[in-house]
N, C-alpha and C positions, 0 to 999 in steps of 0.2 A: 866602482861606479861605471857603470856601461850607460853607450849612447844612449838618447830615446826613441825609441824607433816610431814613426818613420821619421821626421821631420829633423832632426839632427842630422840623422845619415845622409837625407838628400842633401841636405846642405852643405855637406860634404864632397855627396859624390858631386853636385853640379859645382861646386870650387874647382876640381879638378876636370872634368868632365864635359860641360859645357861652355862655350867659347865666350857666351854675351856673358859670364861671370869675370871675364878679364875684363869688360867695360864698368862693368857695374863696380868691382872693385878695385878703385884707382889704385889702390898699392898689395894687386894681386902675390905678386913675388913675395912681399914682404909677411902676406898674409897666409898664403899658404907653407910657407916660411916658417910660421907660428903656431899652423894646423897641424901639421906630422908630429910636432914633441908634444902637442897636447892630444895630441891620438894614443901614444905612447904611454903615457900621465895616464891615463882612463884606462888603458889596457892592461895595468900595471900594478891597479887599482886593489882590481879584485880577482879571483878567477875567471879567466877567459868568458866572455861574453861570444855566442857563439856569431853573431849577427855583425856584431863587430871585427871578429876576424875573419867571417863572409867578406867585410868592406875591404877591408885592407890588403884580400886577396886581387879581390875583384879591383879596385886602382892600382895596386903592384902590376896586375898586369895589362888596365886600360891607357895607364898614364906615368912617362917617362918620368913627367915632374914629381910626381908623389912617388916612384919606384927611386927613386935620387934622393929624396930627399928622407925617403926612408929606409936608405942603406946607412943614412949616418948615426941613426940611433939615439941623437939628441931627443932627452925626458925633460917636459918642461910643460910644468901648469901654468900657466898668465889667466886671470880672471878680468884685468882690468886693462886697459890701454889706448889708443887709439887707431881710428882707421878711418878711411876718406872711401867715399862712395861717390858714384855718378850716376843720377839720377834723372832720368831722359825728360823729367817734365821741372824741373828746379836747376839741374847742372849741378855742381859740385858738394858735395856734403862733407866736413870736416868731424868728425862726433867722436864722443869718447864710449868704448866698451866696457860693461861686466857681467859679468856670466856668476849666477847664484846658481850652487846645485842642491836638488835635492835629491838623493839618491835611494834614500827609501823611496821615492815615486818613481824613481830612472826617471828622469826628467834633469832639463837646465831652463834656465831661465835667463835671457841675455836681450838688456837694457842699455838703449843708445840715448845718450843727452849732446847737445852741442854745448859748448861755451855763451854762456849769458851775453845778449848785444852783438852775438857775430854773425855773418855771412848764413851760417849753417843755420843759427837758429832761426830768423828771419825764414829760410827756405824750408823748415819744419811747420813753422808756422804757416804756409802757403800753400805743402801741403793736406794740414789738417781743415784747411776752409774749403 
C-alpha cells in the first residue's frame, strides 16, 4: 500500500517540514512519533513505491526529527487513536483518529470525531456554521 500522492505526502512533508505544523499539532512529538513506523508499515507493504522513497529521502535529509526517528526502525500500523489540534479560530480540539485504506485506489481516508458533549465537539460545531 503506497502513500497517495500528493495530498498524503504533503502531509507528511509539512509534519516534518513546516514549523506552524508544531502549532497546529498540539502533540507534535507524539505524532510524528507515530508517523515514521507507519511510514515503515506502508513501505513494507508492497514493493517500494518509488515516490515514497523520494519522501523519505528527501526528510532523512531535510529533517533531523524524521532522520532520528527513522534510524530506529520501529514498524507500526495504528489506524485509530487520538490527537489534539489547535485551531487558530476555536483553540484546542481533542478528536479521535481513523484512517481506512483503500489500496486498490492508493488512497486513505482519515476521519476525525470528537467525544459526544465535549469541548471539541462543541468547537466542530462552530466551526462547521
Amino acid at each position: 500500500m503506497a502513500l497517495p500522492p500528493p495530498t498524503a505526502a504533503l502531509t507528511v512533508r509539512a509534519a516534518f517540514l513546516e514549523p506552524e505544523m508544531r502549532v497546529l499539532y498540539r502533540d507534535w512529538d507524539r505524532l510524528t512519533t507515530r508517523m515514521v513506523p507507519f511510514l515503515r508499515a506502508v513501505l513494507g507493504a508492497e514493493p517500494p513505491d518509488r515516490e515514497l522513497v523520494e519522501l523519505i529521502g528527501e526528510l532523512s535529509l531535510a529533517s533531523k526529527r524524521f532522520a532520528t526517528l527513522w534510524a530506529r526502525h520501529d514498524v507500526k500500523h495504528r489506524s485509530t487513536g487520538p490527537t489534539a489540534f489547535y485551531h487558530p479560530q476555536v483553540g484546542p480540539l481533542d478528536l479521535h483518529y481513523t484512517i481506512l485504506h483503500l489500496p486498490d485506489q492508493r488512497q486513505m481516508i482519515v476521519t476525525y470525531h470528537a467525544d459526544p458533549g465535549s469541548p471539541s465537539e462543541e468547537n466542530l460545531r462552530l466551526l462547521a456554521s
